[in-house]
SENUDO-194265 format. One line per field, with one value per residue (C-alpha): residue number from 1; chain; x, y, z. Coordinates in steps of 0.05 Angstrom, whole numbers, plus 5000, padded with zeros to 4 digits. Example, Ala and Ser with C-alpha at 12.3 -4.5 7.8 and 13.67 -1.06 7.14 Angstrom:
<drendrens>
voke = (1  2)
kese = (A  A)
c1 = (5246  5273)
c2 = (4910  4979)
c3 = (5156  5143)
</drendrens>
This chain:
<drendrens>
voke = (1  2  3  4  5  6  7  8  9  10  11  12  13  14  15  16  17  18  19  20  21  22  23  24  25  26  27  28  29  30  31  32  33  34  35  36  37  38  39  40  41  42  43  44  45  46  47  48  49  50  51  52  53  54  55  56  57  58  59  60  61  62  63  64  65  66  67  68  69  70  71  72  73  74  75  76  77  78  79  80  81  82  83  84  85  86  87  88  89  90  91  92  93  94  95  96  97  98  99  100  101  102  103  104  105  106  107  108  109  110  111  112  113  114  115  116  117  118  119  120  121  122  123  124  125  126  127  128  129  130  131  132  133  134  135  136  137  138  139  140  141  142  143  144  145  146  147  148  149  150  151  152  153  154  155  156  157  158  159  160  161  162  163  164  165  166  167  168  169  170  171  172  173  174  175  176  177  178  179  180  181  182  183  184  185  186  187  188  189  190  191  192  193  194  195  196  197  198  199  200  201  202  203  204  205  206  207  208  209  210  211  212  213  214  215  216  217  218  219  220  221  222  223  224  225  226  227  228  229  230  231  232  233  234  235  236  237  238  239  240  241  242  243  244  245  246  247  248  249  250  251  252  253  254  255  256  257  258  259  260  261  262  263  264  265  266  267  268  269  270  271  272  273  274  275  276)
kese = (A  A  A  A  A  A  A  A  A  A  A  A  A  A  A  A  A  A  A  A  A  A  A  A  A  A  A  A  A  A  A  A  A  A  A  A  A  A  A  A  A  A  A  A  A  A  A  A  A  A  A  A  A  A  A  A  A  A  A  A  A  A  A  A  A  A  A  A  A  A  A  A  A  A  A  A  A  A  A  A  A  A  A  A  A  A  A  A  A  A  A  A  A  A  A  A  A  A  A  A  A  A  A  A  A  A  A  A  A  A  A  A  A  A  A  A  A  A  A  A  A  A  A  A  A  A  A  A  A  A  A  A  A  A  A  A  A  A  A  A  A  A  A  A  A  A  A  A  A  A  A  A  A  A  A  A  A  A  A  A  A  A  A  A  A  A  A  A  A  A  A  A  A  A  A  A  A  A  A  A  A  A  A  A  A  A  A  A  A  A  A  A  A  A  A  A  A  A  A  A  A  A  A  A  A  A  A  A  A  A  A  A  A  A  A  A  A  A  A  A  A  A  A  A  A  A  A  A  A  A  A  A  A  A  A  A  A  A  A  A  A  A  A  A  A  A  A  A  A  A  A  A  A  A  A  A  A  A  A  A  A  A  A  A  A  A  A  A  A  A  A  A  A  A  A  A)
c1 = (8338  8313  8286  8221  8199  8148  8077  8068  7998  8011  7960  7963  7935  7854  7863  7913  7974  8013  7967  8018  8066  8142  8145  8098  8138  8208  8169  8152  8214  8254  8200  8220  8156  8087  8028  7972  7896  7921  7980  7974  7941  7999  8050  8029  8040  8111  8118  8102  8153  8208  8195  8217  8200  8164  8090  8052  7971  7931  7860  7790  7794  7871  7863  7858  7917  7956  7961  7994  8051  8064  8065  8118  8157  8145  8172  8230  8253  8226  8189  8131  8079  8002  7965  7902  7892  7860  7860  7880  7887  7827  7777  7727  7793  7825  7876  7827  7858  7927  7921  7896  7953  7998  7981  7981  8052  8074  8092  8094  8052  8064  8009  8019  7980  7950  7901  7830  7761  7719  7753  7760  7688  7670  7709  7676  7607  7607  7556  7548  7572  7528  7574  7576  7574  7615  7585  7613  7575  7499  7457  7434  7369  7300  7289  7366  7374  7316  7333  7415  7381  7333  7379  7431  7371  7396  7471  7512  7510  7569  7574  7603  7553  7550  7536  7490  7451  7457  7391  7353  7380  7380  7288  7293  7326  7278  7229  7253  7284  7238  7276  7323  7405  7458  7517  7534  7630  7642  7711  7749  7810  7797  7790  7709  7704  7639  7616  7539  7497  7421  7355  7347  7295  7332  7392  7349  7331  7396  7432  7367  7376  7453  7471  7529  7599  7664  7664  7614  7616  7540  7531  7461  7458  7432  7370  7373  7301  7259  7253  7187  7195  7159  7216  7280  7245  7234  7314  7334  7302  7331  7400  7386  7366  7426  7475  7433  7458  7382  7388  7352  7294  7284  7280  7239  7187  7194  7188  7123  7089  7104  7091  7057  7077  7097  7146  7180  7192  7209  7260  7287  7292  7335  7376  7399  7409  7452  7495  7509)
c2 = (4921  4890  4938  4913  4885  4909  4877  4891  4894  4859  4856  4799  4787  4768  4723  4745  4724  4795  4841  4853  4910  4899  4930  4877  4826  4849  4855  4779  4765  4799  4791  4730  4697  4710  4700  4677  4642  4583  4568  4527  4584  4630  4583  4579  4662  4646  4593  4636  4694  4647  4676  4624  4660  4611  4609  4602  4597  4647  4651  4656  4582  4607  4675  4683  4636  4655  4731  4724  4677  4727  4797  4758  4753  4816  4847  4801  4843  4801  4833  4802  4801  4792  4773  4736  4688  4748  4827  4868  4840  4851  4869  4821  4779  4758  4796  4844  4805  4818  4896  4904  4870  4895  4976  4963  4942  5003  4950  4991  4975  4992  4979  4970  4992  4940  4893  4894  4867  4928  4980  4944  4925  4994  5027  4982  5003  5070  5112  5173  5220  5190  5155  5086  5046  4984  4923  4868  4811  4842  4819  4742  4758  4784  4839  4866  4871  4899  4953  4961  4962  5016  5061  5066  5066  5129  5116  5059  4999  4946  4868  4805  4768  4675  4658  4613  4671  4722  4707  4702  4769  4805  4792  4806  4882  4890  4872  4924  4982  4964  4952  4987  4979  4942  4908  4839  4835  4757  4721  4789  4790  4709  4678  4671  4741  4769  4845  4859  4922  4918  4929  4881  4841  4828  4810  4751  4732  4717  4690  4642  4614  4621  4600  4643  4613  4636  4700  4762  4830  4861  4940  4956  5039  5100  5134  5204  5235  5278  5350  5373  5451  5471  5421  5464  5523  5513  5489  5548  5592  5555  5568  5644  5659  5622  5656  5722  5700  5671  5600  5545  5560  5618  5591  5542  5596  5644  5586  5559  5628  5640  5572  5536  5464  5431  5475  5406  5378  5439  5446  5373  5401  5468  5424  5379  5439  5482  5424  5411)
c3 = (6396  6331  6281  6261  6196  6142  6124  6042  6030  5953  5900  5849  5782  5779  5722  5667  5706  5661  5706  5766  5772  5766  5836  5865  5835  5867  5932  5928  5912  5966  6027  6074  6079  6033  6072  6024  6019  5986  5980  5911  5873  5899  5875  5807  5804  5831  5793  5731  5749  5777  5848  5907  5964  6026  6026  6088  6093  6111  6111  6143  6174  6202  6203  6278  6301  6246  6259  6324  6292  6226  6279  6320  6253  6239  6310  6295  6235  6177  6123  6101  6034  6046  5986  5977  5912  5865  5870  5923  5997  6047  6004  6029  6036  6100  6137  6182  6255  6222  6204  6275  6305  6268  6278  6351  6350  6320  6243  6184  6133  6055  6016  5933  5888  5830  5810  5831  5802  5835  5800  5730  5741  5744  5702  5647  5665  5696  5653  5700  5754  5807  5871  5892  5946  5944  5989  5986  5987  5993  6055  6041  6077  6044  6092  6101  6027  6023  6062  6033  5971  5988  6026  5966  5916  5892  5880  5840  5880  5874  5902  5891  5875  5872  5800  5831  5871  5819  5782  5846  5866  5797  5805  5883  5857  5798  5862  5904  5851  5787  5727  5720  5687  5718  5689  5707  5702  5700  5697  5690  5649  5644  5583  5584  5615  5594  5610  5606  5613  5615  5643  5703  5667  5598  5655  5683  5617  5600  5663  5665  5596  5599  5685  5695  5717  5754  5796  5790  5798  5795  5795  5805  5772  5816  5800  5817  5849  5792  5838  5811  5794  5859  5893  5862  5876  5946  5952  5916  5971  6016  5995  5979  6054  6081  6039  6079  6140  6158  6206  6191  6237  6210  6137  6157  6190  6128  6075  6114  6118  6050  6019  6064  6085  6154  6186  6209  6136  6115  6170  6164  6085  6103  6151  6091  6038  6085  6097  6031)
</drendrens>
């Protein structure tokens, strides 16, 4: 019986070809096959390092015939890199039919650890301690981004954004969110990569007199909820009469009789507290 090969999930450089990892590059070096988006933009990476490894195509157009072919390789006992033409593999990348395919055939997977435009995005911009929510591409209709937007209206929110959307959605968030900061990460490690941080409106200022070019990275900034003093007392309460071994019915009775309110908010509120 054949031993079976290993998938290499392999990150390559987003623009400055020098951003790989020497253990990415012996991976693409040793690997039988390297299945990649395009197969031209990969080669100029090999090209660069000396790497002669055999390409084959893989991407959203393939994807689904493709997968089949590269798991039979795979079960065979050849090892195998997956990268896509930028960043780290399968982040709004191909490669989704593959993983699937391969896990139910038992095909180890090593993933490496390397390039990626979400995390250098954000590690130029982060200002606070607030999470984020990383999504993609954001919801091309009014009314679902809209409600994304909404629902993450207190935490970071990251996309990829079209340089030739990006204005249109940098006034449909000041719309929805008001104007608050965001950074706009173009052309990352490239030669014309640009990094701004600014209010929403001083954002679509810019990007309308300037049209932006190449790929974008938008993080839209949290906004934590003001508690008004009656709102942290109430929580505080809350928390005191759980740590007494009180359930949340009960807090919700003994908060209403002694501060009045809707027993049924103020439940909903001692559900979320206790959980926390």
């Amino acid at each position: 019986m054949n031993k079976k090969g290993t998938l290499y999930i392999c990150p390559t450089p987003i623009g400055n070809l020098e951003d790989i990892t020497l253990r990415a590059l012996r991976i693409l070096k040793e690997v039988d096959l390297i299945a990649c988006e395009d197969t031209r933009v990969t080669q100029k990476l090999l090209n660069h390092y000396d790497i002669h490894t055999k390409l084959i195509s893989y991407h959203k157009f393939s994807e689904k015939q493709k997968s089949a072919y590269l798991v039979e390789l795979l079960n065979q006992g050849k090892n195998l890199a997956l990268v896509s033409d930028a960043g780290t593999p399968l982040i709004s990348d191909p490669g989704g039919k593959l993983m699937r395919l391969v896990y139910e055939n038992n095909i180890k997977v090593i993933p490496l650890p390397g390039a990626s435009s979400v995390v250098t995005a954000l590690s130029a911009s982060y200002t606070g301690q607030l999470p984020f929510v990383f999504a993609g591409f954001l919801p091309k209709t009014a009314k679902e981004k809209e409600q994304f937007l909404l629902k993450y209206a207190n935490i970071n929110i990251m996309a990829f954004e079209s340089p030739n959307r990006l204005v249109k959605t940098l006034e449909e968030t000041r719309g929805i969110l008001g104007n608050r900061q965001a950074t706009v990460a173009r052309e990352l490690t490239k030669v014309y990569e640009e990094i701004k941080r600014d209010s929403l409106e001083n954002l679509i200022d810019y990007y309308t007199q300037n049209p932006p070019k190449g790929e974008v990275i938008l993080i839209i900034e949290g906004q934590e909820e003001e508690k008004t003093y009656e709102q942290a007392e109430l929580e505080e309460k809350i928390r005191v009469l759980n740590g007494s071994g009180y359930g949340v019915k009960e807090i919700s009775k003994i908060i209403s009789l002694l501060y009045g309110g809707s027993k049924k908010d103020l439940y909903e509120l001692a559900v979320k507290i206790t959980k926390k």
